[in-house]
C-alpha positions as a printed NumPy array, in Angstrom:
array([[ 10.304,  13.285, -29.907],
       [  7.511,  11.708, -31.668],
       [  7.731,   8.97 , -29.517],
       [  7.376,  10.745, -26.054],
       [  4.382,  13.225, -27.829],
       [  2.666,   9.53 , -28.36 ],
       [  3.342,   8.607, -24.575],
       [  1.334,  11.875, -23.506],
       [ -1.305,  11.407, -25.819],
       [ -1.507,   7.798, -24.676],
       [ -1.479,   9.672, -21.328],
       [ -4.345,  11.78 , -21.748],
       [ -6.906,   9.242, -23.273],
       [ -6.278,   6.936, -20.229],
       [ -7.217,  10.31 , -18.089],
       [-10.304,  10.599, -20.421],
       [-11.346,   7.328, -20.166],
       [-10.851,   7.503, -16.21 ],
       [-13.1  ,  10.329, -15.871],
       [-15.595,   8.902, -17.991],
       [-15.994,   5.881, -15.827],
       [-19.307,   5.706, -13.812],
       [-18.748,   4.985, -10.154],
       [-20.22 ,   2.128,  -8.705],
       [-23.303,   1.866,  -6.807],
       [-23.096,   3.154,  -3.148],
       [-23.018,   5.231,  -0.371],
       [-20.009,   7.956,  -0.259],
       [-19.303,  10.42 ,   1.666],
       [-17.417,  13.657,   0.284],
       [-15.116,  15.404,   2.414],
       [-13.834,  19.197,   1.166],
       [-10.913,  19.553,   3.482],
       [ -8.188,  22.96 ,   3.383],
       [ -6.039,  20.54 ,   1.864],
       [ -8.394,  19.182,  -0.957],
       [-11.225,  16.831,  -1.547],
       [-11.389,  12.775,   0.223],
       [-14.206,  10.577,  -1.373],
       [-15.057,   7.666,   1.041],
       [-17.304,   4.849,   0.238],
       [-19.312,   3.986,   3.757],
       [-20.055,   0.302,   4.201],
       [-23.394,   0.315,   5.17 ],
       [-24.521,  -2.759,   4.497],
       [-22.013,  -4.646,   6.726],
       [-22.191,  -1.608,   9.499],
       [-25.517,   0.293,   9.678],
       [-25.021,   1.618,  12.579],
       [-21.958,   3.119,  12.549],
       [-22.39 ,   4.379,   9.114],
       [-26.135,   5.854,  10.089],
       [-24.174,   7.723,  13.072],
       [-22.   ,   9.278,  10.795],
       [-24.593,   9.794,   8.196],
       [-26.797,  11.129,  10.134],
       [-24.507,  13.512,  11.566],
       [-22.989,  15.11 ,   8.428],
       [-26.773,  15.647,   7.45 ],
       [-27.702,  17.459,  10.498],
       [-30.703,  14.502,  10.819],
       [-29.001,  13.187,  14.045],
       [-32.002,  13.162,  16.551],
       [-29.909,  11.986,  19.689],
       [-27.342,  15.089,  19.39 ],
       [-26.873,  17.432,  22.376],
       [-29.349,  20.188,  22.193],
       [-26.68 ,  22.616,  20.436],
       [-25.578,  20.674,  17.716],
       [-29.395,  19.756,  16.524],
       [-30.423,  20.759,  12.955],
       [-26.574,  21.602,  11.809],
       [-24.534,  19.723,   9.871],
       [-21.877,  18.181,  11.999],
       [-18.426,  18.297,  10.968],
       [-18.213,  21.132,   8.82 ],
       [-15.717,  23.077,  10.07 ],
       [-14.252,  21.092,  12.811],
       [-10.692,  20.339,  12.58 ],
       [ -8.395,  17.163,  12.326],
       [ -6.785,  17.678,  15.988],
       [ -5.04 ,  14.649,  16.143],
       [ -2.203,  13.438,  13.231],
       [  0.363,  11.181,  13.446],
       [  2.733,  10.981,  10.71 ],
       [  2.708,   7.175,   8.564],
       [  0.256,   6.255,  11.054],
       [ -3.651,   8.453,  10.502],
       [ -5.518,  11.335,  10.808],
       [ -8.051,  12.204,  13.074],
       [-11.098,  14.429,  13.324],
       [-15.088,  14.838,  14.349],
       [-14.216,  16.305,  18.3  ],
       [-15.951,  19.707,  18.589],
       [-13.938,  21.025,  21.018],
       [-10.813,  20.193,  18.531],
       [ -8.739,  18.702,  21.439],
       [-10.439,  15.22 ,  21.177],
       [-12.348,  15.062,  24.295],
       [-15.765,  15.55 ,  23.364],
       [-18.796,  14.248,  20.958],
       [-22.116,  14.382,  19.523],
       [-23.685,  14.048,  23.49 ],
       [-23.953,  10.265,  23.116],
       [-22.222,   6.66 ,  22.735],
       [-22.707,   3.76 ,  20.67 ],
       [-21.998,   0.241,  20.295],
       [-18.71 ,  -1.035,  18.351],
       [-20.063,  -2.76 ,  15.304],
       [-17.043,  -5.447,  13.709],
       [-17.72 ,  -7.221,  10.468],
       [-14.539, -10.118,   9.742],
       [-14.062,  -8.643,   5.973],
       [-13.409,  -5.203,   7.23 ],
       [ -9.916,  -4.784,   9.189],
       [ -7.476,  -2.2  ,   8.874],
       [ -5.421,  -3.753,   6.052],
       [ -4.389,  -0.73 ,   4.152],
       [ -3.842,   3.318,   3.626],
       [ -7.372,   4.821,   2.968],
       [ -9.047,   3.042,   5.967],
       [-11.9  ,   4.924,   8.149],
       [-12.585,   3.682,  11.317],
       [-14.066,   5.095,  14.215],
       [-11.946,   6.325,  17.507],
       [-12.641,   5.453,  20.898],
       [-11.648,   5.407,  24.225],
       [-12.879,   1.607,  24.671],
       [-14.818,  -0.418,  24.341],
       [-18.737,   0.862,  23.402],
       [-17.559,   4.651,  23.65 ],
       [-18.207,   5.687,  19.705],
       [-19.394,   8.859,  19.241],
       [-18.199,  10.861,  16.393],
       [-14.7  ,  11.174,  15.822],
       [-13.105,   8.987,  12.875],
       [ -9.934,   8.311,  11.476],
       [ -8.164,   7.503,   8.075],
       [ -5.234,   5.308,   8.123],
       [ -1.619,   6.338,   6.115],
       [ -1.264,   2.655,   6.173],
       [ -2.289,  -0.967,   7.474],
       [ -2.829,  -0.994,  10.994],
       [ -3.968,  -4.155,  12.125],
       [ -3.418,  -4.049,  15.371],
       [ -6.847,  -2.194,  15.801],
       [ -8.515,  -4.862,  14.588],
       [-11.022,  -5.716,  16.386],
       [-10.996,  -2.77 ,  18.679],
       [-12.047,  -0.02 ,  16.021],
       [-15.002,  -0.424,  13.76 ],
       [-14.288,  -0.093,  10.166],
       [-16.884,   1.675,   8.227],
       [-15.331,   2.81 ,   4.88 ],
       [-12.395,   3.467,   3.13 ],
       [-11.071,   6.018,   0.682],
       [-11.985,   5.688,  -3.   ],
       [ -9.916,   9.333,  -4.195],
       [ -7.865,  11.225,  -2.376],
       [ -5.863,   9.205,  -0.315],
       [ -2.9  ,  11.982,  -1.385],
       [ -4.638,  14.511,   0.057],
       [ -5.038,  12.372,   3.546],
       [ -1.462,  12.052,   3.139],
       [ -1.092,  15.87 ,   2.739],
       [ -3.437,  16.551,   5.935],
       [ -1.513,  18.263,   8.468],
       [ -2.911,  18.724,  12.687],
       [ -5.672,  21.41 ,  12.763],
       [ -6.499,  21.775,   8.92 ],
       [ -9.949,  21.923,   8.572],
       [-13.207,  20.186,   7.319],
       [-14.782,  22.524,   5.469],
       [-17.758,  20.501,   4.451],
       [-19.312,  16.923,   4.61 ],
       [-21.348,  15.798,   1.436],
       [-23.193,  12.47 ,   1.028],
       [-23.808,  10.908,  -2.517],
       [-26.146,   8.287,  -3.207],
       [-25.426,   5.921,  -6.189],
       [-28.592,   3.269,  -6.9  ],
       [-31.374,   1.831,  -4.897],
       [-30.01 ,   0.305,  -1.83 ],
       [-28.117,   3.188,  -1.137],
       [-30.967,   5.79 ,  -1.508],
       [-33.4  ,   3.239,   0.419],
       [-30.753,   3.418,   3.152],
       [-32.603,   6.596,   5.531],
       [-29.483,   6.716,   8.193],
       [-31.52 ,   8.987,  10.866],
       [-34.207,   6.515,  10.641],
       [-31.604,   3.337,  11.293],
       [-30.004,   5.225,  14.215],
       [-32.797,   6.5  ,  16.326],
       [-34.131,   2.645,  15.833],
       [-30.697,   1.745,  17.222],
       [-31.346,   4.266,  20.377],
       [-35.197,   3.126,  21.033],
       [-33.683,  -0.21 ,  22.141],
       [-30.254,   0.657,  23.084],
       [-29.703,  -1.653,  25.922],
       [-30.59 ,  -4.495,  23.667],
       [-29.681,  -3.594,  20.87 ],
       [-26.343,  -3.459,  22.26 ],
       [-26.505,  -6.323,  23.734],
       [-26.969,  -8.512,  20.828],
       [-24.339,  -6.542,  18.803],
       [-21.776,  -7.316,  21.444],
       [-22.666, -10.941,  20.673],
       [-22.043, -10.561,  17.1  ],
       [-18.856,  -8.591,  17.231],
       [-17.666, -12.201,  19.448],
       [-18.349, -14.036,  16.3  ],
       [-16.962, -11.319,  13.793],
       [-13.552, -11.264,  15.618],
       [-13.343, -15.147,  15.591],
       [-14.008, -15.474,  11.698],
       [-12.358, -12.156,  11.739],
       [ -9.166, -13.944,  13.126],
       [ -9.362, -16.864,  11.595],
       [ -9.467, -15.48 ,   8.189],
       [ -6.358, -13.755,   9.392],
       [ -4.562, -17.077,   9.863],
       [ -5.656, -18.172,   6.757],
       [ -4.033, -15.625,   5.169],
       [ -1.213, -15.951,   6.595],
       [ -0.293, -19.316,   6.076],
       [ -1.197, -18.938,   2.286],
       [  1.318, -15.933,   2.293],
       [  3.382, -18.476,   4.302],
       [  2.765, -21.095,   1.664],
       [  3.594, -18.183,  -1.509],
       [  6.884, -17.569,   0.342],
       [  7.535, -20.927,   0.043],
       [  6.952, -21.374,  -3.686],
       [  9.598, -18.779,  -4.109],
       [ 12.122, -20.008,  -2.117],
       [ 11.347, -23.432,  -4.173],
       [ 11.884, -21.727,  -6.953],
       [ 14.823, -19.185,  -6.178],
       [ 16.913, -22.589,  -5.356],
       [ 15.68 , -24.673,  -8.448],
       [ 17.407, -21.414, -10.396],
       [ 20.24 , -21.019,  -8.468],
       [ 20.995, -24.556,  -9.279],
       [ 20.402, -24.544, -12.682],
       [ 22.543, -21.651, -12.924],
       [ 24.836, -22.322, -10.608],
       [ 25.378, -25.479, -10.176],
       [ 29.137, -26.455, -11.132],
       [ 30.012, -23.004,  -9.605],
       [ 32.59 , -21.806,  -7.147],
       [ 31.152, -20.321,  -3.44 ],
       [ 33.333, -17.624,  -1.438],
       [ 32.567, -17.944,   2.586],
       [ 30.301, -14.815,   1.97 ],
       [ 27.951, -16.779,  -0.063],
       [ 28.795, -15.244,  -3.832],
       [ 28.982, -17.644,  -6.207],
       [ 31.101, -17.413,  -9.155],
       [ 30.882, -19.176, -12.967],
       [ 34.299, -18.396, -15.177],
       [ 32.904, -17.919, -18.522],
       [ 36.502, -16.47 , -19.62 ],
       [ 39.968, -16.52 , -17.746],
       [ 42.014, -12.982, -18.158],
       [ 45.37 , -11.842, -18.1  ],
       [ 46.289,  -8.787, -16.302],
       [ 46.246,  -7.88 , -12.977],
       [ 44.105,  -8.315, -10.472],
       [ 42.153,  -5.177,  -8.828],
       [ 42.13 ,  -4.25 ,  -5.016],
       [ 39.156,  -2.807,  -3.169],
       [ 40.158,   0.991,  -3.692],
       [ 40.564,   0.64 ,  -7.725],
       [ 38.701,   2.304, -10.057],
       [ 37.987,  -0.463, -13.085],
       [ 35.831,   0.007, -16.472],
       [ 33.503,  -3.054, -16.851],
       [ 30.859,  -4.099, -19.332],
       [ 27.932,  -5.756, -17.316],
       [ 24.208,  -7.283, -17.524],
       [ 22.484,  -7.526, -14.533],
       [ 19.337, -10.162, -14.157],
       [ 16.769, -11.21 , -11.316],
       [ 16.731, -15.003, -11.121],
       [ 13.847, -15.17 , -13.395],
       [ 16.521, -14.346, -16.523],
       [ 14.707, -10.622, -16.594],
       [ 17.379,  -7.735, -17.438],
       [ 17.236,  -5.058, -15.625],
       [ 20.057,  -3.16 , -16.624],
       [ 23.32 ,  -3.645, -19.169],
       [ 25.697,  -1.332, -20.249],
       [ 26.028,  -4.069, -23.468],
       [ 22.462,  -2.988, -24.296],
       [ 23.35 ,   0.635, -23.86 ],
       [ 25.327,   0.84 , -27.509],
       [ 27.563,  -1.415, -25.682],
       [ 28.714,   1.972, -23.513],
       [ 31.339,   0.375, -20.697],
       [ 30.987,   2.323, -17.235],
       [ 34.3  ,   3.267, -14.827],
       [ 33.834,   3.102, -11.035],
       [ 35.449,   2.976,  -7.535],
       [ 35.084,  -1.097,  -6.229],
       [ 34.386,   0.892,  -2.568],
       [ 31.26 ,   2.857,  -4.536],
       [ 29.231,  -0.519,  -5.233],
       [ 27.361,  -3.176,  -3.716],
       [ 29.58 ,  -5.252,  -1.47 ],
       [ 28.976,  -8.221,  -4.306],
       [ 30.475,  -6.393,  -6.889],
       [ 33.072,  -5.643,  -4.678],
       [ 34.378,  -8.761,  -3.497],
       [ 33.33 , -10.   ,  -7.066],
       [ 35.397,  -8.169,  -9.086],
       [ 38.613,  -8.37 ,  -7.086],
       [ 38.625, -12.597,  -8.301],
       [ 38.981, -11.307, -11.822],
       [ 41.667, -10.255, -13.927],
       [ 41.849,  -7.843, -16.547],
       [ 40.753,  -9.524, -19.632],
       [ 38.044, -12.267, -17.215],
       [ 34.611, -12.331, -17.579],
       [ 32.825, -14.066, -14.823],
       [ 28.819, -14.923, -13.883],
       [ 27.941, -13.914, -10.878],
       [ 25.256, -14.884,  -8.285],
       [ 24.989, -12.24 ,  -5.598],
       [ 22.837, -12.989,  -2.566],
       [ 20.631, -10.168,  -1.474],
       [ 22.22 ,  -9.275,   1.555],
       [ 25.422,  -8.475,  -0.603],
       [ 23.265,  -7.18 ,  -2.78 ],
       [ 20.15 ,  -4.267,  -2.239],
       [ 18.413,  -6.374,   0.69 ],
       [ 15.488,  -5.554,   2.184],
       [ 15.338,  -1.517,   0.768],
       [ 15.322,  -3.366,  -3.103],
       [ 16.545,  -0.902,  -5.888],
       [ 14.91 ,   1.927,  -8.168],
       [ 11.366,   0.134,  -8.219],
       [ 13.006,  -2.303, -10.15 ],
       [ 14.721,  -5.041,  -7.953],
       [ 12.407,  -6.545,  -5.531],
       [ 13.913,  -6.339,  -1.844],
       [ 15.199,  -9.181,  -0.504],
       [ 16.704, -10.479,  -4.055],
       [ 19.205, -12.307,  -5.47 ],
       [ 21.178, -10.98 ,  -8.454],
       [ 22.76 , -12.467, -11.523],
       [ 25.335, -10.452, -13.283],
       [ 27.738, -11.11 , -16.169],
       [ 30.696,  -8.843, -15.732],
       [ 33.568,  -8.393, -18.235],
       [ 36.841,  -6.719, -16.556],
       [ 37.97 ,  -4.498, -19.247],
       [ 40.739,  -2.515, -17.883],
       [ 41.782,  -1.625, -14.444],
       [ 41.961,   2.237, -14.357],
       [ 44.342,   2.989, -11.484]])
């Protein structure tokens, strides 16, 4: 007891301290939805534009607006008309059907750092290229295939649970901008768009000719990443083949691929694949890390069904007799695979388990 009251305590300092912590410098955006609240932090150093549009428009400072929507603060109450589930949400059309806008269109505006990598993106939505307006997004998850086709202008810094939570047609009650330190309060986002607009044609021009050069370093950096992923992947096989053979290396193979130390012979019988056997185990990823052993758990044996368990145990425990206790190296695909196991076993890995056949049951 007085160990889980010190977990909660430990608990509730950690909350304390979190609250207590200043947020960084910036410019965010505060979003009160019917669902809860979304804190975004706008890049708008890397995309002025796009952030000054949106800026501009939650403030009711946007000077290019249609006649009607002058002097008001944009989004509040407008809806999120378009969600698709694991994928984004979707809001800023007035109409609420997203066909419409703020009366206006502006340039895309890429930067190579800022792709849709994760959840918590915001990017704007278009219908091509050049056609921003003011609809936005927020990603459930990476998306990268918009790359280079969506500007990124933010991301979420709190609330990503409640962009999770965001059903089609809940509503933004309110937009709120916060200002943290000097760049972001010199940063006058009505003034930065209509600058944009005096020299559209131009303007646009020249961005176009940047966002060539931000998708090149933009792709290349992808590349990069990908063979030093490519490279990590690597490493691990290195090393998930320098342990197998230091485990395994004067051990027997089975055409499945399990591999099989004796540590001690037995003398009973040997279980089908419909038994129900009691076992003592300890189960390790390749890295000698337990994580799980009924020998740890005041040395409690467990009973099972062979047709209730991974197919490794399965086909593993059938070579023993009662009485054996064997090492085991289970590949992954007889194993947990790709889905991994209780946050605790990685997908995709192999096992090690020491099993001790104490009694077959029936």
């Amino acid at each position: 007891m007085k160990k889980i009251l010190s977990i909660i305590a430990l608990t509730c300092v950690f909350s304390v301290n979190a609250q207590k912590k200043k947020q960084a410098d910036g410019l965010y955006c505060q979003i009160e939805t019917s669902k809860g609240s979304i804190t975004l932090a706008l890049t708008f150093e890397e995309t002025p534009i796009t952030v000054a549009n949106f800026v501009s428009l939650i403030e009711g400072k946007n000077t290019q607006v249609d006649e009607k929507f002058k002097g008001k603060p944009f989004y509040n109450g407008l809806k999120f008309h378009r969600v698709i589930a694991n994928f984004m949400i979707q809001g800023g059309c007035p109409e609420g059907n997203g066909t419409s806008g703020p009366g206006y269109k502006f340039v895309d505006e890429f930067h190579p750092n800022l792709i849709h990598n994760k959840a918590g993106v915001l990017s704007m939505a278009n219908s091509g290229v050049g056609t921003n307006g003011s609809q936005f997004f927020i990603t459930h998850k990476d998306t990268p295939w918009l790359d280079g086709k969506h500007t990124v202008f933010g991301h979420v810094v709190s609330g990503q649970e409640v962009v999770d939570k965001i059903a089609q047609d809940d509503v933004i009650n309110s937009m709120t901008i916060i200002r943290k330190g000097k760049a972001a309060k010199k940063f006058k986002a009505e003034k930065v768009f209509a600058a944009y607009f005096s020299a559209k044609e131009k303007n646009d021009q020249a961005q176009v000719e940047k966002n060539k050069v931000a998708v090149e370093k933009m792709n290349a950096l992808k590349e990069a990443e990908k063979k030093k992923q490519a490279e990590i992947e690597a490493q691990k096989e290195k090393e998930r083949q320098a342990a197998i053979e230091k485990e395994f290396a004067n051990a027997s193979t089975t055409p499945s691929g399990l591999k099989y130390i004796v540590i001690q012979e037995g003398t009973g019988n040997y279980p089908v694949a419909t038994s129900n056997v009691k076992v003592h185990y300890t189960g390790m990823l390749l890295n000698g890390k337990i994580f799980d052993s009924s020998v740890q758990r005041r040395n409690q044996t467990i009973d099972f069904g062979l047709n209730q368990v991974i197919p490794g145990w399965t086909e593993g425990v059938q070579l023993m007799k009662e009485g054996a206790k064997y090492k085991f190296l289970i590949p992954s695909n007889l194993a947990y695979g790709e889905r991994g196991a209780g946050g605790v076993i990685p997908p995709n890995a192999d096992l090690i388990f020491e099993i001790e056949l104490i009694k077959i049951n029936q």
